[in-house]
N, C-alpha and C positions, 0 to 999 in steps of 0.2 A: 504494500500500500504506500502508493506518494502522496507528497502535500507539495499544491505549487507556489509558493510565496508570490504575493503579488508586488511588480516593481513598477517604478514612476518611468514613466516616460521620462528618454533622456531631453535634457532641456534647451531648445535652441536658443545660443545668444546671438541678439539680434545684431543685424548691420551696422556697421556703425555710418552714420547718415555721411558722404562726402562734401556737403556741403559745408556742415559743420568739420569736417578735416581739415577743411579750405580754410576757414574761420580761425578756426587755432593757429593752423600753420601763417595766419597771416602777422596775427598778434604777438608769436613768437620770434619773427621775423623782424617784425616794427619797435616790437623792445626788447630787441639783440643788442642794439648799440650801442646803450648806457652798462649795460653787463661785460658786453666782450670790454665794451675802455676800460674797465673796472677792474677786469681780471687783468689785462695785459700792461695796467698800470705798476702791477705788482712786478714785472722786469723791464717796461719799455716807459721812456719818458717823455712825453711832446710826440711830433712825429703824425699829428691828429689826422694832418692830410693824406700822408701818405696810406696811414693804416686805415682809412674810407677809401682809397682806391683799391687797395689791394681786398680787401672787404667784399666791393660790387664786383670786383671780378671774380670773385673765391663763390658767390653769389649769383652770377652770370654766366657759371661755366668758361670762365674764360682765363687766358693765359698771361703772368706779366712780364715786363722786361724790368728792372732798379737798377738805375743809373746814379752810382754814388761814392763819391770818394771813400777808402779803407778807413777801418774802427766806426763806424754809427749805427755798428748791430745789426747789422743786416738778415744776417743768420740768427740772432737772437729772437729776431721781429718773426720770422719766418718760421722761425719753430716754437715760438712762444702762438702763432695763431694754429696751427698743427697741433699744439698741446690742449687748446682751447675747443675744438670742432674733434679732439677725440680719432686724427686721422695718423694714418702713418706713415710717419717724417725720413726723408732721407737728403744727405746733403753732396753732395757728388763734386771735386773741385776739379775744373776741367783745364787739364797740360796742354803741350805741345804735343806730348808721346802718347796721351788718350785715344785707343782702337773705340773703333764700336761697339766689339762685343765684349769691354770691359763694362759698360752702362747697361746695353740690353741684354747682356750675358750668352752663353754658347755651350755645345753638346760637347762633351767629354764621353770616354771610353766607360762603360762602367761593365767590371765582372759581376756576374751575378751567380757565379757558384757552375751552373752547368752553361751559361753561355755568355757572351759580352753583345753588349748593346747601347746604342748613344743616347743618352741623356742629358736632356735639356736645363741646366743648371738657371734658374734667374738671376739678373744682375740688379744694380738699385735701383734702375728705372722702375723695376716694381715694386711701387708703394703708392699711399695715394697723393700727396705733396713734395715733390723734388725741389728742391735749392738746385739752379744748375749755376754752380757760383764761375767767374769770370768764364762765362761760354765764348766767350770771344779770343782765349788763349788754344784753342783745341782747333785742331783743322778741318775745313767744309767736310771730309767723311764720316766724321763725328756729332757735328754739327745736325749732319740730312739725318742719322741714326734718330738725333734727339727729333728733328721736324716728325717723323714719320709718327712717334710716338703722338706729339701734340698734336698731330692732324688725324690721325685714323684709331687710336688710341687701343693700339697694337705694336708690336713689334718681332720683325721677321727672322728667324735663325735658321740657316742651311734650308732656306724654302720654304718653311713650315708658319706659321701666324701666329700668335702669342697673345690673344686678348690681354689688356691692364683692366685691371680690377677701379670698379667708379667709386666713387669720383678720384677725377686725377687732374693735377694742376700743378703747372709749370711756373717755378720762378725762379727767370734765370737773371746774375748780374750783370754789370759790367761797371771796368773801371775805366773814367773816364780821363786820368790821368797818365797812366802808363800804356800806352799807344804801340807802344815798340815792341814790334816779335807777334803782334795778335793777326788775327783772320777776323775784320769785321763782319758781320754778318750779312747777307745779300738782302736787298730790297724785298725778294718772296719770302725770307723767312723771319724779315723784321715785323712783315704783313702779318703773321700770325701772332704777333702778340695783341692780346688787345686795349693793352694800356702802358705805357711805356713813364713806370712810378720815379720824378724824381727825388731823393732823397740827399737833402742839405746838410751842414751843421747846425746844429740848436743855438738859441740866442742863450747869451748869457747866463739868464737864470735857470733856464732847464739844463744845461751844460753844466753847470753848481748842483744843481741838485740830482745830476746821474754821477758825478764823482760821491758826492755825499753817501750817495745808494750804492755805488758799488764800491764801494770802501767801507763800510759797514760792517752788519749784519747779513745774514746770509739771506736773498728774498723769501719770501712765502710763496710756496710749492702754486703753479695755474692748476683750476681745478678746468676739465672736462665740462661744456657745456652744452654742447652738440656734441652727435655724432656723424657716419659718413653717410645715413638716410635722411636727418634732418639737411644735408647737404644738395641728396638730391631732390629732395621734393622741393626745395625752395629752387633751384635750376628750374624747375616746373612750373614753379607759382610766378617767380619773373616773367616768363613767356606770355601768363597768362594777364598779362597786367593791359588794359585799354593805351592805344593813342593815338591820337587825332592824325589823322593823314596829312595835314599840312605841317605838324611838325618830324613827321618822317621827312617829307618834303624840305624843310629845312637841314635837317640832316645828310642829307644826301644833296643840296646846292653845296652845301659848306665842305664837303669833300671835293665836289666838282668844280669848286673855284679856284681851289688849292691845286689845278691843274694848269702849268706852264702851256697856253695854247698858241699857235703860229700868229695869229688874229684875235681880237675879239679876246674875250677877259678883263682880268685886272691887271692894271700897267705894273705895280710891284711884283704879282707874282713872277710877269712874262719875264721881269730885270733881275729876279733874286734867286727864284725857283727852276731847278733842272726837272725834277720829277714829282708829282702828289700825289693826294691818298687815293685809294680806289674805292671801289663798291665795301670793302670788307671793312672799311672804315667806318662807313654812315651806318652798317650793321651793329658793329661794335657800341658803335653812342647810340641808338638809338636801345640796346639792351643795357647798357649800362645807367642810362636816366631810368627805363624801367627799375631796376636796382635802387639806383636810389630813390628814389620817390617812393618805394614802397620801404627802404628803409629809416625816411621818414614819416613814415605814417598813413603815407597819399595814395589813394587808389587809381593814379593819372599822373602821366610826365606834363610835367611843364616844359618852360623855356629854357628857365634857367636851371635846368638838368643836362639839356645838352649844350648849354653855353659852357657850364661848368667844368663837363668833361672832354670840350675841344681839345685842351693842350695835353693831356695824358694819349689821348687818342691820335693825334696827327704829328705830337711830337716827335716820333721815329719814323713817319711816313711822309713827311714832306721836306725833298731833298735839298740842299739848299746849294747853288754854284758857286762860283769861284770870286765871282763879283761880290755876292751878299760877305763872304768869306774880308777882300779887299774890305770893303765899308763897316765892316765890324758890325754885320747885322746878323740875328739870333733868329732859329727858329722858332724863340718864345713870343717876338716881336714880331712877327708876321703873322703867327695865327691870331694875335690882338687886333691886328689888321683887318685879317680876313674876318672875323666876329662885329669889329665895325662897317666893314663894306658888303658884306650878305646881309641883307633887312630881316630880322625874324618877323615871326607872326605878331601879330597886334594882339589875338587873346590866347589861350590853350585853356 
């Protein structure tokens, strides 16, 4: 004789609604950036602009280039935001004698008791945040290794394809001082950065007060505040952000002005400028105002998001000749230029 015990249906839990996904992930986004300055106060000092650019890119899926004299932490800044977003960091210092397959790694012999067979060992390119610190000392075959990575987000060994693990994000240096012995980088693969961060000396008082701090006490440990899906779902939620077709419109005049043309244009560019930015330019600003505008709060680019982010974005993309060179004129001076001679919109 049996007894069948009576059981509960098992219980379904319900959906979780994606609107409201949408909703959190917006508000966690929007006040990130009192938080992240708060943790990264605890090693980095000043530096505000730079660490909002590198921010909407880390945000936008996209890649940087830091342009900055040695000692202002560069690698500290970089792996102190790696520490903070919970990814992992690797810092890679690229030579003259730098192969390829010391970054993306290579097949080696391996016994395996009854037979031998090659094996694909990884190199540091896989992680999710690479330092590609002074990229401009390693020669164009190392170089294309790194490109292929930041552009198909793979890497190839003896034929075979090599998915990187997402999110993954490129920051590479350059020193803008020691010039001698490097491979500056070609106009295509400067194209792929999408923000070219530069980084100063600190004035006075914050320069006092990082000696103060690093002569000290020992900092208090970055805690984790994201991880590498809060990463990508905010890639997601940028894309999703509204904007008025006239100010993509503005965005993409402001690249095509920046274009040295036979005729017709503007007379400084045609006298200063050899080469300007392309299509992948007005792409980049117009993702990157998304970014920030919703890292302020906004559910809409303005104006002055892509006024903002002109000079990070065309700084390394519009080439400047030999003449601007004579006259002692600056790429920072002409895209102020071009910001005053493209008319933006009247509203957004």
């Amino acid at each position: 004789m049996s007894f069948l015990t009576p059981t509960e249906p098992p219980r379904i839990e319900p959906r979780p609604d994606p609107l409201e996904l949408q909703r959190q992930t917006v508000e966690r986004l929007a006040g990130s950036k009192a938080r992240i300055e708060a943790e990264l106060a605890k090693a980095i000092v000043g530096q505000r602009e730079v660490i909002e650019q590198i921010l909407l890119a880390l945000f936008a899926g996209g890649h940087c280039l830091i342009t900055g004299a040695p000692g202002l932490a560069k690698t500290l800044l970089v792996k102190s935001i790696a520490q903070i977003f919970h990814l992992r960091f690797q810092r890679i210092q690229f030579t003259p004698d730098l192969m390829p397959a010391d970054i993306t790694g290579t097949e080696i012999l391996q016994d395996a008791g009854h037979e031998r067979r090659m094996v694909f060992v990884p190199g540091p390119i896989f992680a999710n945040m690479i330092l590609a610190d002074e990229i401009n000392r390693t020669p164009p075959k190392t170089q294309a290794a790194l490109l292929e990575a930041m552009q198909e987000h793979q890497v190839t060994a003896s034929g075979v394809r090599h998915p990187l693990h997402p999110p993954f994000f490129v920051l590479a240096t350059q020193n803008p001082i020691e010039m001698e012995g490097t491979y500056p980088l070609p106009e295509a693969q400067l194209d792929r950065f999408m923000f070219n961060v530069v980084m100063d000396y600190l004035p006075e008082p914050d320069e006092v007060q990082v000696i103060l701090q690093t002569t000290g006490k020992p900092p208090l440990p970055i805690e984790p505040l994201f991880n590498g899906e809060d990463v990508l779902s905010f890639h997601s939620l940028v894309r999703q952000v509204p904007v008025a077709e006239e100010l993509v419109r503005y965005a993409v005049q402001l690249a095509a002005a920046s274009r040295p043309r036979p005729s017709g244009g503007l007379d400084f560019i045609r006298e200063w400028v050899t080469w300007g930015a392309g299509t992948r330019a007005a792409q980049f600003l117009v993702l990157g105002a998304k970014a920030r505008a919703l890292l302020r709060g906004r559910a809409h680019v303005s104006v002055e998001d892509i006024r903002t982010l002109a000079a990070p974005t065309l700084r390394h993309r519009v080439l400047l000749n030999y003449r601007a060179e004579a006259e002692n004129v600056g790429v920072e001076s002409v895209i102020q230029r071009l910001l005053e001679a493209v008319p933006a919109p009247l509203a957004s």
